[in-house]
C-alpha positions in Angstrom: 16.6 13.3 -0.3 18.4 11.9 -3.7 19.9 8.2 -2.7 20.2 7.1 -6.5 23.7 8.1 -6.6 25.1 4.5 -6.3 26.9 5.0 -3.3 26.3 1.7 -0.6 24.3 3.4 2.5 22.9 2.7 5.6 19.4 2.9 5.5 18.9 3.1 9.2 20.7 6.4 9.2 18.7 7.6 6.1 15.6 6.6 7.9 16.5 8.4 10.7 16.9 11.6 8.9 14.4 11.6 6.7 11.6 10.2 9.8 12.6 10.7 12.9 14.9 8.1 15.0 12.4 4.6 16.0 10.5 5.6 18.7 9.7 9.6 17.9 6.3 10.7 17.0 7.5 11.4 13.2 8.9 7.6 12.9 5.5 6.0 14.1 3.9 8.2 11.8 5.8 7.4 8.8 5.4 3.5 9.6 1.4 3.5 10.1 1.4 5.7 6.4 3.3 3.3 5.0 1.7 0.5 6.5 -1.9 2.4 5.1 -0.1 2.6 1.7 0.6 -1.0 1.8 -2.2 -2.5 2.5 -4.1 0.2 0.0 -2.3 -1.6 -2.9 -3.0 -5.1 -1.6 -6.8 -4.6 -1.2 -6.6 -2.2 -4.9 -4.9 -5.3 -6.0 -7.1 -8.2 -4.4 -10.6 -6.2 -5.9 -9.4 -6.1 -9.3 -8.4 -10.0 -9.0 -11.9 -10.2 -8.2 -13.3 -8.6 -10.8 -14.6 -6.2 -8.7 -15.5 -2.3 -9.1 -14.7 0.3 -6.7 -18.7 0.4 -6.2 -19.5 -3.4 -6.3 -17.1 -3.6 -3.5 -17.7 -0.7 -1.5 -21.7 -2.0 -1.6 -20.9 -5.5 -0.3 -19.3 -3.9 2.8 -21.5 -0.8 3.2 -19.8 1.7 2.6 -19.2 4.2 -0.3 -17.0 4.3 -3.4 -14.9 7.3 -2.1 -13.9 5.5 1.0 -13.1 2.0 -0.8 -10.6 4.8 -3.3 -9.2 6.2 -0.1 -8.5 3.2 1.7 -6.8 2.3 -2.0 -4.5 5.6 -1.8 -3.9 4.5 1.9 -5.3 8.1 2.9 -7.3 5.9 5.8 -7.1 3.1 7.6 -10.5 1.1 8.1 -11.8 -0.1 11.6 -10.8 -4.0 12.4 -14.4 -4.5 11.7 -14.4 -3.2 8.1 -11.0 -4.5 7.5 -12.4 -8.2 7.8 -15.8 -7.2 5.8 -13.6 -6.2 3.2 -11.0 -9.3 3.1 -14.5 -11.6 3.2 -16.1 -9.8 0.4 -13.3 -10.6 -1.9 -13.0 -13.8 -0.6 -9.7 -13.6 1.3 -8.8 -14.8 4.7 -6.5 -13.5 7.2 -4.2 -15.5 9.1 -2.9 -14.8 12.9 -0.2 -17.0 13.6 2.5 -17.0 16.4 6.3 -16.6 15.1 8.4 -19.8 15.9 
């Protein structure tokens, strides 16, 4: 879908054709990706502010290289469990606060 044509749009209508209207199966689906994507380029971002390699990292949390990459690409989503081994291994935290 080309939007770079300069004309003022709503993007609730382009979402809704390009994924589905909120609430299908397609629309979840393009959120949790994007979501995956998102947090692949904060934890891509957050190793190499470590100083970390691919490997270093993927050995402090047990896993492999290829999965640390692919949770990078936001091709997978880790387990909760993982998620916070990760965030602790490059010394992050994560905060879960109610909205005023």
């Amino acid at each position: 879908m080309q939007t770079n044509d300069h004309q003022i749009r709503d993007y609730d209508i382009v979402l809704d054709v390009e994924f589905g209207k909120p609430g299908t199966p397609e629309r979840a689906r393009a959120i949790e990706e994007a979501y995956a994507f998102y947090s692949g380029q904060i934890l891509h971002t957050a190793r190499k502010a470590a100083g970390l390699t691919q490997s270093e990292l993927a050995e402090r949390v047990n896993t492999t290289k290829s999965y640390i990459s692919k949770l990078e690409k936001g091709h997978v989503n880790p387990s909760a469990g993982l998620f916070f081994s990760i965030i602790n291994a490059l010394g992050m935290r994560v905060e879960i606060v109610k909205p005023l």
